[in-house]
Jmol script that loads the backbone (N, CA, C; Angstrom):
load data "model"
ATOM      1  N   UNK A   1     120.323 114.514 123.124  1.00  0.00           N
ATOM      2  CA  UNK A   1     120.213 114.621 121.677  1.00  0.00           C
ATOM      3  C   UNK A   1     119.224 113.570 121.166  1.00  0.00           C
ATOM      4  N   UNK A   2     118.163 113.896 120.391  1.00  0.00           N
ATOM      5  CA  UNK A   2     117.399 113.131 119.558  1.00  0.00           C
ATOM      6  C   UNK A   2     117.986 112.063 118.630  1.00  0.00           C
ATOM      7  N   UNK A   3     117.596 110.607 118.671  1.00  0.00           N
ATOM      8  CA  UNK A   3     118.314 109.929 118.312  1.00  0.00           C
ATOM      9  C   UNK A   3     117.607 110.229 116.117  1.00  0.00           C
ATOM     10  N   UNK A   4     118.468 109.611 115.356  1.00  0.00           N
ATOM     11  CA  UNK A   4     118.152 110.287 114.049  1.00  0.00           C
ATOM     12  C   UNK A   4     117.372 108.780 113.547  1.00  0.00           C
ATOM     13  N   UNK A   5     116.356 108.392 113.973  1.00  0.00           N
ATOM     14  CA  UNK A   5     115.343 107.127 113.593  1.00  0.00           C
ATOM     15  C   UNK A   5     114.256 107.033 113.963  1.00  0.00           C
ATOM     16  N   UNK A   6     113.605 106.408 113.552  1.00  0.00           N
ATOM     17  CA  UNK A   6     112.323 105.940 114.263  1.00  0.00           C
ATOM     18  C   UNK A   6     112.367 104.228 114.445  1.00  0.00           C
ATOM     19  N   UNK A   7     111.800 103.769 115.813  1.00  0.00           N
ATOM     20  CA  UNK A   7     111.792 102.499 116.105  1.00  0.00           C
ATOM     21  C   UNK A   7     110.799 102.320 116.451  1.00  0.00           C
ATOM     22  N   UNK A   8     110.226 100.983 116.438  1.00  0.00           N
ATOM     23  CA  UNK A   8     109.081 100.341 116.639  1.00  0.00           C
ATOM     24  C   UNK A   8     109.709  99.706 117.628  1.00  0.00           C
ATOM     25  N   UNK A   9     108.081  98.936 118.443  1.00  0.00           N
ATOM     26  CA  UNK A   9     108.295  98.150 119.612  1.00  0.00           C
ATOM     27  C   UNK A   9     108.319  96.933 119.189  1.00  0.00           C
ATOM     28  N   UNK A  10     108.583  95.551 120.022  1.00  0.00           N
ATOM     29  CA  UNK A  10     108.133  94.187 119.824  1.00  0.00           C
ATOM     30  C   UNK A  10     106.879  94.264 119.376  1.00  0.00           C
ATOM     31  N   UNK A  11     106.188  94.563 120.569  1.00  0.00           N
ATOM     32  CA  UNK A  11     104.322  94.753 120.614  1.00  0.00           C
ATOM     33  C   UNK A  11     104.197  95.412 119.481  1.00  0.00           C
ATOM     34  N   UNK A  12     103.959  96.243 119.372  1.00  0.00           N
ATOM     35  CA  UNK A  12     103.916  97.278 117.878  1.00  0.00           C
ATOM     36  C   UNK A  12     103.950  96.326 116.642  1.00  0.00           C
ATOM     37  N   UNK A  13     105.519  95.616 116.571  1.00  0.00           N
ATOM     38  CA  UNK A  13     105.398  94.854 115.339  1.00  0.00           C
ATOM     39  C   UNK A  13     104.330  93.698 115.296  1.00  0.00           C
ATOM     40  N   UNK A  14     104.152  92.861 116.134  1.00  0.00           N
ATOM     41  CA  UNK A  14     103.612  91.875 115.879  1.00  0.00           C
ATOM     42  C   UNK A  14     101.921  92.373 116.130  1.00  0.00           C
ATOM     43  N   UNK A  15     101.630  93.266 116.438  1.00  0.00           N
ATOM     44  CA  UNK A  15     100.153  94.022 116.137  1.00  0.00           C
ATOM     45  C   UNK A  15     100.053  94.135 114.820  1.00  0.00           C
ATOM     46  N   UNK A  16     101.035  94.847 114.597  1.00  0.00           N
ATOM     47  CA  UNK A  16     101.483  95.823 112.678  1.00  0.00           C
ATOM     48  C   UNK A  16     101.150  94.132 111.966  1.00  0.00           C
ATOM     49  N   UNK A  17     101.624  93.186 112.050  1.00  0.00           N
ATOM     50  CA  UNK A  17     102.006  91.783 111.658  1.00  0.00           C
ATOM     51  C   UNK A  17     100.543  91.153 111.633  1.00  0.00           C
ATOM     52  N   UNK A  18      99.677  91.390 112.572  1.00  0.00           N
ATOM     53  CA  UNK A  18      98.110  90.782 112.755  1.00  0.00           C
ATOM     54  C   UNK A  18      97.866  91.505 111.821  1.00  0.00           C
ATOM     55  N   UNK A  19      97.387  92.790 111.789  1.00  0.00           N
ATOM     56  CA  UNK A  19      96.751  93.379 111.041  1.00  0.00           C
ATOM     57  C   UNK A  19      96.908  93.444 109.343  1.00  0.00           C
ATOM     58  N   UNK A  20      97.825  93.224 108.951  1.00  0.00           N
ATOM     59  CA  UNK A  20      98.515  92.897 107.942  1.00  0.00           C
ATOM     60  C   UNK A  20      98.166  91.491 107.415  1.00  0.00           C
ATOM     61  N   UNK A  21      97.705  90.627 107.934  1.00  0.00           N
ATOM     62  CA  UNK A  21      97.317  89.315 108.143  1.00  0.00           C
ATOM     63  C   UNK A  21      96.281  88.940 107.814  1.00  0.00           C
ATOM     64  N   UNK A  22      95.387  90.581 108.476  1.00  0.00           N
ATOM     65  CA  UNK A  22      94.037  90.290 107.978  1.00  0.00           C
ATOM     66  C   UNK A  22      93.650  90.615 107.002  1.00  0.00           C
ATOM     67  N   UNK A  23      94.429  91.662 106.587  1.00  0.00           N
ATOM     68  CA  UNK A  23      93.906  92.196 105.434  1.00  0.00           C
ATOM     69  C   UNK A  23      94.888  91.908 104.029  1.00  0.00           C
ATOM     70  N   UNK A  24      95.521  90.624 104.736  1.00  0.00           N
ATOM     71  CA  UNK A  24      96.015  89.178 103.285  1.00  0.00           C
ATOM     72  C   UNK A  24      96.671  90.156 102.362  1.00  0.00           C
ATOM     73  N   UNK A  25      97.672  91.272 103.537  1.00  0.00           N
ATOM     74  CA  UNK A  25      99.173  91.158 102.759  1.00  0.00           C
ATOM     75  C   UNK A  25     100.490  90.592 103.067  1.00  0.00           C
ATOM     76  N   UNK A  26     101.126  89.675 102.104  1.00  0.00           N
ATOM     77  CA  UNK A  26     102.424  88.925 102.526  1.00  0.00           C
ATOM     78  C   UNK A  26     103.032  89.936 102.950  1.00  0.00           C
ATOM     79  N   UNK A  27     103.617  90.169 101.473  1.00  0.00           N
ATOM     80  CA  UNK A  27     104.864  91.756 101.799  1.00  0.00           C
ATOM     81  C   UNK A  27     104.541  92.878 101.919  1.00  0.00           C
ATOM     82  N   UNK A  28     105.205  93.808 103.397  1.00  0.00           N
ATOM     83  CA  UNK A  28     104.318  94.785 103.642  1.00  0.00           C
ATOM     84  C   UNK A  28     105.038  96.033 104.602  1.00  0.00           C
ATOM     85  N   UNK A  29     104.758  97.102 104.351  1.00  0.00           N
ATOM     86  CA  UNK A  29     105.206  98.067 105.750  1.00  0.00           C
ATOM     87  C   UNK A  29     104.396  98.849 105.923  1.00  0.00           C
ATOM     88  N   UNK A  30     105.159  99.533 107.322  1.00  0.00           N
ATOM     89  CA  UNK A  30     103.862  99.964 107.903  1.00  0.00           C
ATOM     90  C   UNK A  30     104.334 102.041 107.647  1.00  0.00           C
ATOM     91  N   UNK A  31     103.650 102.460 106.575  1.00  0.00           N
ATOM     92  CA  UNK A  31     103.759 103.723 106.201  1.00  0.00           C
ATOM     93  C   UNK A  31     103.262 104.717 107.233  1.00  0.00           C
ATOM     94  N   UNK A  32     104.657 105.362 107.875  1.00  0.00           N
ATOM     95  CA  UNK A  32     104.097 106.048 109.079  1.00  0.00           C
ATOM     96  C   UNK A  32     104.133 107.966 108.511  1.00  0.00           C
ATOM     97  N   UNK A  33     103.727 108.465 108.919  1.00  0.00           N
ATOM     98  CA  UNK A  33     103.541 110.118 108.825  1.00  0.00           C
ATOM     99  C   UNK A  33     103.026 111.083 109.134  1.00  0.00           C
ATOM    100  N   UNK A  34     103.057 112.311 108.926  1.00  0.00           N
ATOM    101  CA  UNK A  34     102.799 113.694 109.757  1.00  0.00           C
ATOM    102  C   UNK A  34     101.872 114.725 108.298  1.00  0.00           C
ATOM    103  N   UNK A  35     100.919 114.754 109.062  1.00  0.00           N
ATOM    104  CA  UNK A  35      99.496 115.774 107.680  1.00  0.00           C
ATOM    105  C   UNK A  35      99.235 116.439 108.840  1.00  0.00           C
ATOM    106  N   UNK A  36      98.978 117.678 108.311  1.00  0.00           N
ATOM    107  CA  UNK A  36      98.706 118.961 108.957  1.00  0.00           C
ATOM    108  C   UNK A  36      97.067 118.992 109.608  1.00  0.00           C
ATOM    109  N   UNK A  37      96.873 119.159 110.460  1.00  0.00           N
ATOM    110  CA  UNK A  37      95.639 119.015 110.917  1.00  0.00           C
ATOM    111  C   UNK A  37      95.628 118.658 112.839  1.00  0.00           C
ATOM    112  N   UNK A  38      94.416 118.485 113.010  1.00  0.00           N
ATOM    113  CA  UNK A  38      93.977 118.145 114.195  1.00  0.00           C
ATOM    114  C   UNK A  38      93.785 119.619 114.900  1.00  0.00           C
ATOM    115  N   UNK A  39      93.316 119.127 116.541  1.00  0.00           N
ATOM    116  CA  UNK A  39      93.862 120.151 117.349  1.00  0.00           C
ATOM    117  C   UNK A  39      95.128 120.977 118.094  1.00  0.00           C
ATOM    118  N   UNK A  40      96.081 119.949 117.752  1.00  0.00           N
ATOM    119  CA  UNK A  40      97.595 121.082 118.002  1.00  0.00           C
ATOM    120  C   UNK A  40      98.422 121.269 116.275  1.00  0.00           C
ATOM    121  N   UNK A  41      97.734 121.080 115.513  1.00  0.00           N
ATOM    122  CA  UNK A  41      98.555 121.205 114.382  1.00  0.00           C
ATOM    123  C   UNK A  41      99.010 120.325 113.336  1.00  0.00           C
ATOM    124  N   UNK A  42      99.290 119.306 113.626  1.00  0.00           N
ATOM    125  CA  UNK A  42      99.805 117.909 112.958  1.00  0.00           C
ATOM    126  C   UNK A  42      99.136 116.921 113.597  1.00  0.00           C
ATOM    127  N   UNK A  43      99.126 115.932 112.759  1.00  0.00           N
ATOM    128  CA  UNK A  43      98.156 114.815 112.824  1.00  0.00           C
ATOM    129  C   UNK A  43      99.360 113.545 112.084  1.00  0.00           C
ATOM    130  N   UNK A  44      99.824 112.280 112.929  1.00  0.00           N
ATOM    131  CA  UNK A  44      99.969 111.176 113.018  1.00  0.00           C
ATOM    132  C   UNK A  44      99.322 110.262 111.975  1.00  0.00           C
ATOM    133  N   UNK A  45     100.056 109.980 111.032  1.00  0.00           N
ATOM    134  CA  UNK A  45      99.577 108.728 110.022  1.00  0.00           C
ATOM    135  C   UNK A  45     100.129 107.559 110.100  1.00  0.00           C
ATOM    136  N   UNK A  46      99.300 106.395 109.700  1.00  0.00           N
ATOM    137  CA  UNK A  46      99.392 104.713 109.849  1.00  0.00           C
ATOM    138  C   UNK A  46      98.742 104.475 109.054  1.00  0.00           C
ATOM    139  N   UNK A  47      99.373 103.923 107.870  1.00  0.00           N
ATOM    140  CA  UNK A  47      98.717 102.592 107.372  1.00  0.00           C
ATOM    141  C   UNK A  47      99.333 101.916 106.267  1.00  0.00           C
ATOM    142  N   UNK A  48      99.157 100.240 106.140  1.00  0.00           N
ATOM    143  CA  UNK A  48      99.814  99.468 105.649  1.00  0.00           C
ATOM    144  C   UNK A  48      99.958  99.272 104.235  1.00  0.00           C
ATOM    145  N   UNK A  49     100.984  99.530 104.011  1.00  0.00           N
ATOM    146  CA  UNK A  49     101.397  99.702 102.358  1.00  0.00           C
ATOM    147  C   UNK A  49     102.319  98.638 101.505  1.00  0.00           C
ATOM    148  N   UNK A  50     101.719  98.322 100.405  1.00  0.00           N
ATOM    149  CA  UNK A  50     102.953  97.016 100.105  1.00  0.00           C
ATOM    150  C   UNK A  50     104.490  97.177 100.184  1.00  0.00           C
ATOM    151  N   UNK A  51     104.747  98.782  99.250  1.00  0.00           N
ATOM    152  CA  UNK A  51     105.925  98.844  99.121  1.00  0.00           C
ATOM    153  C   UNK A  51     106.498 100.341  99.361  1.00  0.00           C
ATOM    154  N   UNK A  52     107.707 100.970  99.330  1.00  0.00           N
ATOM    155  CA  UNK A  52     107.882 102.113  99.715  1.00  0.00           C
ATOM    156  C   UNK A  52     108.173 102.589  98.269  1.00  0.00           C
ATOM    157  N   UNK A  53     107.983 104.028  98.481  1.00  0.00           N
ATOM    158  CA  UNK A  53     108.192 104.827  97.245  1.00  0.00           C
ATOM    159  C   UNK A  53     109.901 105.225  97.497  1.00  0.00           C
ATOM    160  N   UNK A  54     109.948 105.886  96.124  1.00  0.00           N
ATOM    161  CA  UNK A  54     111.185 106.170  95.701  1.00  0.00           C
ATOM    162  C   UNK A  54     111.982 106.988  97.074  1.00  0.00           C
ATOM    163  N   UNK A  55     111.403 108.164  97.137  1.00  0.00           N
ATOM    164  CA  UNK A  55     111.946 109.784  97.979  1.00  0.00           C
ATOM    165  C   UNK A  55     111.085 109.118  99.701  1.00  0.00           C
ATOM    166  N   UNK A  56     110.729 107.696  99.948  1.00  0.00           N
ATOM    167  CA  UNK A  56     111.027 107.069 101.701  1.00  0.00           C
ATOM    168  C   UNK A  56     112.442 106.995 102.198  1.00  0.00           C
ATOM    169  N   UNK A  57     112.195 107.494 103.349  1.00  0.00           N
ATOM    170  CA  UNK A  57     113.492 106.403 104.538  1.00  0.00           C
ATOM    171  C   UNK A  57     112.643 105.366 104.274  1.00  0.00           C
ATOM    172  N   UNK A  58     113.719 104.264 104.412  1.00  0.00           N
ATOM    173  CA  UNK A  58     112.845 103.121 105.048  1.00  0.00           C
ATOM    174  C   UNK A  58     114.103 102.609 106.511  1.00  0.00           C
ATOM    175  N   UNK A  59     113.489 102.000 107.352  1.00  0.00           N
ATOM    176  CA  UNK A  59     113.811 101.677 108.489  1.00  0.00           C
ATOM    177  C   UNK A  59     113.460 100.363 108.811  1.00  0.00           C
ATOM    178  N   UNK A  60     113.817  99.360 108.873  1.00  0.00           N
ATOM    179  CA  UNK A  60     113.866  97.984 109.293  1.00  0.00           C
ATOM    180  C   UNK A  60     113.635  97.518 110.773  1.00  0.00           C
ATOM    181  N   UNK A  61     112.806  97.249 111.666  1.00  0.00           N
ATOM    182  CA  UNK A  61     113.169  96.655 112.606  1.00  0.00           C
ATOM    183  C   UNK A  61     112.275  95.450 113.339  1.00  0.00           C
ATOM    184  N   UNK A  62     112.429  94.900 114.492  1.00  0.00           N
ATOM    185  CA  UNK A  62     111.871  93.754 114.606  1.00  0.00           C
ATOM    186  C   UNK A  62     110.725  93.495 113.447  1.00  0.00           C
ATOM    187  N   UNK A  63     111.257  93.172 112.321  1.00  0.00           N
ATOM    188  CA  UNK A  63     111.174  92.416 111.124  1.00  0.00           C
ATOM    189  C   UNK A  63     109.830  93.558 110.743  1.00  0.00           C
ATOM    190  N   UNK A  64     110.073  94.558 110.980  1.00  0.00           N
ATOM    191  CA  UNK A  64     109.041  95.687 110.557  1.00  0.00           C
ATOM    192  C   UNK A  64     109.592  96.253 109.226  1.00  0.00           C
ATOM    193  N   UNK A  65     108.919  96.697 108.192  1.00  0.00           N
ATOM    194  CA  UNK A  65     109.972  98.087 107.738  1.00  0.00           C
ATOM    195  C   UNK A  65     108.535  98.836 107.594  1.00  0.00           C
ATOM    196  N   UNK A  66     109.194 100.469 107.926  1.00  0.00           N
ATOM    197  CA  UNK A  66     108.602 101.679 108.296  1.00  0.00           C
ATOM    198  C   UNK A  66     108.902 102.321 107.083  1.00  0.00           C
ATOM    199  N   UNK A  67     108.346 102.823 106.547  1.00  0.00           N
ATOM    200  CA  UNK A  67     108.069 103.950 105.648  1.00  0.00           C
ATOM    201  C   UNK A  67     108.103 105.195 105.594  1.00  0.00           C
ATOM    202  N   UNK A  68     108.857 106.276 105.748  1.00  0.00           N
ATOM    203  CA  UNK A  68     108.697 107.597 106.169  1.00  0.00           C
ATOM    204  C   UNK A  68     108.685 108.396 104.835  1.00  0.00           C
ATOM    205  N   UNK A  69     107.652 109.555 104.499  1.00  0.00           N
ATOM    206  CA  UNK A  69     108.564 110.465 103.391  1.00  0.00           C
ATOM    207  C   UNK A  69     109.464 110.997 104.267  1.00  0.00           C
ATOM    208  N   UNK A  70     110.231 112.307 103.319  1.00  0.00           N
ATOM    209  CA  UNK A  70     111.095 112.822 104.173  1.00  0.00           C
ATOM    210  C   UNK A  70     110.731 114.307 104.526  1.00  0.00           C
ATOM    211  N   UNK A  71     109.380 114.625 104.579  1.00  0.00           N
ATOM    212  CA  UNK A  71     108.848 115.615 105.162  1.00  0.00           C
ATOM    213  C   UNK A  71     108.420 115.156 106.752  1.00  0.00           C
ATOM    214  N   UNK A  72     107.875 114.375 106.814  1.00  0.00           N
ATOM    215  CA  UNK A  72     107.068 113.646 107.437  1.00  0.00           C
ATOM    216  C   UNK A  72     108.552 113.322 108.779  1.00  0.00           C
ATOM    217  N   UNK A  73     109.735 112.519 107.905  1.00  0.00           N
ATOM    218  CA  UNK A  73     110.687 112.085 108.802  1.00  0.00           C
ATOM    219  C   UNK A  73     111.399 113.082 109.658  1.00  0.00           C
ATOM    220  N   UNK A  74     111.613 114.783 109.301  1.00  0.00           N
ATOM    221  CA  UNK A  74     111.952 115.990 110.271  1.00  0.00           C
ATOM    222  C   UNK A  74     111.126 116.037 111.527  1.00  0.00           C
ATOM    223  N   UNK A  75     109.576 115.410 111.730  1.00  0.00           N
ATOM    224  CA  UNK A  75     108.854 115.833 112.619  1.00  0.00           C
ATOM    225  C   UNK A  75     108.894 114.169 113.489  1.00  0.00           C
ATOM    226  N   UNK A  76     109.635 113.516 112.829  1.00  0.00           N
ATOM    227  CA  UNK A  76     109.308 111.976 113.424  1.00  0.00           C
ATOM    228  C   UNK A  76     110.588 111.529 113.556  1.00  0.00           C
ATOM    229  N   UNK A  77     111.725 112.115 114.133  1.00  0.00           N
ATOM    230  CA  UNK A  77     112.927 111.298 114.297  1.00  0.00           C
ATOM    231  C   UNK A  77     113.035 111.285 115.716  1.00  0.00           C
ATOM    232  N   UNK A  78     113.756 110.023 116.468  1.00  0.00           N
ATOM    233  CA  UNK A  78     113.714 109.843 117.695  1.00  0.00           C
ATOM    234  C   UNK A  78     112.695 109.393 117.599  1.00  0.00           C
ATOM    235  N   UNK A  79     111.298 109.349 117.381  1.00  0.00           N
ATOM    236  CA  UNK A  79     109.858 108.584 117.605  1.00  0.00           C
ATOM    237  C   UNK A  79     110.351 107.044 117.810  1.00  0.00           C
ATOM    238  N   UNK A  80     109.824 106.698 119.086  1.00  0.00           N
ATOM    239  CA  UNK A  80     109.332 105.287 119.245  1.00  0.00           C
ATOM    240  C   UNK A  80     107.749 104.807 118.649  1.00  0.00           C
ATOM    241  N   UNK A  81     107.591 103.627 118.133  1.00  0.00           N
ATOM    242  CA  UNK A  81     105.900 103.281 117.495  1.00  0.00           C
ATOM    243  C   UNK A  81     105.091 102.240 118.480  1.00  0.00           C
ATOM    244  N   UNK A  82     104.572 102.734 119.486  1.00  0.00           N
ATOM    245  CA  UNK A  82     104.339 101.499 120.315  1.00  0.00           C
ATOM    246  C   UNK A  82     102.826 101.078 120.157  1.00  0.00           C
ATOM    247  N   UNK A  83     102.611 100.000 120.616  1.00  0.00           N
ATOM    248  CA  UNK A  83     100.842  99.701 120.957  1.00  0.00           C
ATOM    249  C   UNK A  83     100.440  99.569 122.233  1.00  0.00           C
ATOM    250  N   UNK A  84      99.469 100.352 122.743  1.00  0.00           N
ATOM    251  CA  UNK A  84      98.830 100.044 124.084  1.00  0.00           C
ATOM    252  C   UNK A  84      97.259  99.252 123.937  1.00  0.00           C
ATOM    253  N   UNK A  85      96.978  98.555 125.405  1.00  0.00           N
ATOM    254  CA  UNK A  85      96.264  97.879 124.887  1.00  0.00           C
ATOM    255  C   UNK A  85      95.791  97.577 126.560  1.00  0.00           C
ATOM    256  N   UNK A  86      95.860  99.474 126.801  1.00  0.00           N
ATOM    257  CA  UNK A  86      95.781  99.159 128.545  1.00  0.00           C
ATOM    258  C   UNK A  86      94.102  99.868 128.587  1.00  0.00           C
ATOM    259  N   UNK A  87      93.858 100.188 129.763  1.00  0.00           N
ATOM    260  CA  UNK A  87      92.461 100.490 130.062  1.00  0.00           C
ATOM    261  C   UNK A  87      92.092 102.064 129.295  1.00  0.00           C
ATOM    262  N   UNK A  88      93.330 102.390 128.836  1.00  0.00           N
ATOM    263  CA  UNK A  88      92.545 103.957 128.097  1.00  0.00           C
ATOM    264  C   UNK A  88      92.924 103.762 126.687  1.00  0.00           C
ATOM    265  N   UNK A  89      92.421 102.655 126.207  1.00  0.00           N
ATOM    266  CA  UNK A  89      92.033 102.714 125.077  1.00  0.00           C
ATOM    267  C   UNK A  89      92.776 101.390 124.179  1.00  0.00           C
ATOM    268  N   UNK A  90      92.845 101.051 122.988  1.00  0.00           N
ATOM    269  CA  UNK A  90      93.645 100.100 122.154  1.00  0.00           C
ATOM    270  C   UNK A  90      94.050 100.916 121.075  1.00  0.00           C
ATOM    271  N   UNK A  91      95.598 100.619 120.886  1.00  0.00           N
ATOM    272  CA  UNK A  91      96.166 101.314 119.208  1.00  0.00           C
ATOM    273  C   UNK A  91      97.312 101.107 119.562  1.00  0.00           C
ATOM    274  N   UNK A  92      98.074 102.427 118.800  1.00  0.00           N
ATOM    275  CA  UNK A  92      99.482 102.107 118.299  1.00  0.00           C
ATOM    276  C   UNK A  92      99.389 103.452 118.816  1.00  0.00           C
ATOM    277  N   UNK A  93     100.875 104.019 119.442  1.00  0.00           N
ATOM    278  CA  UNK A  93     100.981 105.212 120.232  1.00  0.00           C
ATOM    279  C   UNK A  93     102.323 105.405 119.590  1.00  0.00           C
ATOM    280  N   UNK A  94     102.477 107.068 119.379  1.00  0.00           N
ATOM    281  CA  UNK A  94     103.573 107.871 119.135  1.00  0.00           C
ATOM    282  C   UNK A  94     104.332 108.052 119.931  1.00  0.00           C
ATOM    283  N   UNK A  95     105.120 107.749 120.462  1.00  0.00           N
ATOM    284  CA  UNK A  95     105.880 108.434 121.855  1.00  0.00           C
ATOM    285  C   UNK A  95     107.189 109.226 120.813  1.00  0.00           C
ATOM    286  N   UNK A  96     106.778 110.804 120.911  1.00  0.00           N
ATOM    287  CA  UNK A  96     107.514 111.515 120.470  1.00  0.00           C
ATOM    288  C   UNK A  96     108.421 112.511 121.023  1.00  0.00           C
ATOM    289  N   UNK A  97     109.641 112.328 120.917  1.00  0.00           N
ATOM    290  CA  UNK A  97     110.206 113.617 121.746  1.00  0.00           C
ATOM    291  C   UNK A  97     110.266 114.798 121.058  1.00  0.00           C
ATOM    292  N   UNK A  98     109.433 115.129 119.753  1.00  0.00           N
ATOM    293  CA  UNK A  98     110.084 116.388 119.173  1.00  0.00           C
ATOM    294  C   UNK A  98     108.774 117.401 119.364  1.00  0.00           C
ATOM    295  N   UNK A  99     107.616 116.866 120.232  1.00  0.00           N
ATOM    296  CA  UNK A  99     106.379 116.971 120.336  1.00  0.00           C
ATOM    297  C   UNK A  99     106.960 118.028 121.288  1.00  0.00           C
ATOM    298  N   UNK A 100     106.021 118.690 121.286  1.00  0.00           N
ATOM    299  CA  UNK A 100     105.775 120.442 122.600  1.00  0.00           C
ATOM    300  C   UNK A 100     104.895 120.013 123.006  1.00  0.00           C
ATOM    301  N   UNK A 101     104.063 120.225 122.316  1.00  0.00           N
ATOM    302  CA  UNK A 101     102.583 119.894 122.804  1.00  0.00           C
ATOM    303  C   UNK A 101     101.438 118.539 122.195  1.00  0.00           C
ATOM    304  N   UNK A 102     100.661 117.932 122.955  1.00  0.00           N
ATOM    305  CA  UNK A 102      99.965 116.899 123.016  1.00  0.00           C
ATOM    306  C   UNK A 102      98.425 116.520 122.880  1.00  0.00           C
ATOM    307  N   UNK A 103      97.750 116.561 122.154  1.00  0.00           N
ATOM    308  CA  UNK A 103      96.157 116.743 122.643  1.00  0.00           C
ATOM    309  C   UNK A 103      95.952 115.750 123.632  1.00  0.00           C
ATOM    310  N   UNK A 104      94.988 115.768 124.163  1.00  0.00           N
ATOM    311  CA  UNK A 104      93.943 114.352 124.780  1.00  0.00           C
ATOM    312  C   UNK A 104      94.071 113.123 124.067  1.00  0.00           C
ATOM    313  N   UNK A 105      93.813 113.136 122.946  1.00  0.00           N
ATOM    314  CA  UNK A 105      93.338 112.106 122.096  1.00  0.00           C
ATOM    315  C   UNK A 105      95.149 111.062 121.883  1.00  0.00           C
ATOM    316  N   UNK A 106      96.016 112.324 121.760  1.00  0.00           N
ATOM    317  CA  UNK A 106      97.643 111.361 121.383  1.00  0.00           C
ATOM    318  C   UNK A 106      97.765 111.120 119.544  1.00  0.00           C
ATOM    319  N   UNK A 107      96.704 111.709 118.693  1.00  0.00           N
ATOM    320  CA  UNK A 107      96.945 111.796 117.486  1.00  0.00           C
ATOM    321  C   UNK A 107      97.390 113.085 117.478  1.00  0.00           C
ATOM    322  N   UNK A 108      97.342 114.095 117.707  1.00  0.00           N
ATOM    323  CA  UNK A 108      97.658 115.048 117.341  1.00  0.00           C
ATOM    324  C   UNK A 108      98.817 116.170 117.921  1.00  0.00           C
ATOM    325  N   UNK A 109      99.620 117.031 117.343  1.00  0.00           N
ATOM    326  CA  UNK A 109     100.661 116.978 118.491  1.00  0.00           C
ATOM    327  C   UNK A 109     101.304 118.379 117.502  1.00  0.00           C
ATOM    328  N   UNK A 110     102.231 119.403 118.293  1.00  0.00           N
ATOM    329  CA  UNK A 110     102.666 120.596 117.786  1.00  0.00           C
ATOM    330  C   UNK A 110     104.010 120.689 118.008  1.00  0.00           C
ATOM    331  N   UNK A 111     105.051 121.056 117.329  1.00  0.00           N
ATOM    332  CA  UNK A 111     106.692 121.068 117.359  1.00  0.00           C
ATOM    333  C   UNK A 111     106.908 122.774 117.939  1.00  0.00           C
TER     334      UNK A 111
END
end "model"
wireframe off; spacefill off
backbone 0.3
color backbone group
């Protein structure tokens, strides 16, 4: 069974935490979500927002908080938020179980 959250990694946060740093915001989360597009269908969103809107989950963890609407949160529960930073490439990776299918790239992905 799909667990009903999304979690971030250690790594993840304290990446999310640099970047946030640089771009000289104190208080901050990291607004994650699902827009229609790419090559399998849906397309993966990131980016850092001061505060959450009204109709977010928000989700707390290693001193993260995540942002979800709740369109966005049906296609993203169970999601882990990790960062790689190995030889195929640098970012922040979806590891999704609600995913079927996967492109090449890892932004884009079909239920």
């Amino acid at each position: 069974m799909t667990p009903l959250t999304i979690s971030i990694s250690e790594k993840a946060a304290r990446k999310a935490r640099e970047f946030a740093e640089k771009s000289e915001h104190e208080e901050f989360g990291l607004r994650v979500g699902v827009k229609g597009g790419g090559c399998s269908g849906l397309t993966y969103t990131l980016s850092i927002d001061a505060d959450s809107r009204p109709e977010d989950k928000v989700i707390e963890e290693n001193g993260i908080k995540l942002f979800i609407d709740k369109k966005s949160y049906v296609f993203l529960a169970g999601t882990i938020l990790e960062y790689s930073d190995g030889l195929n490439g640098k970012g922040f990776v979806f590891n999704n179980p609600n995913a079927k299918t996967v492109c090449g790239c890892g932004t884009s992905f079909s239920v």
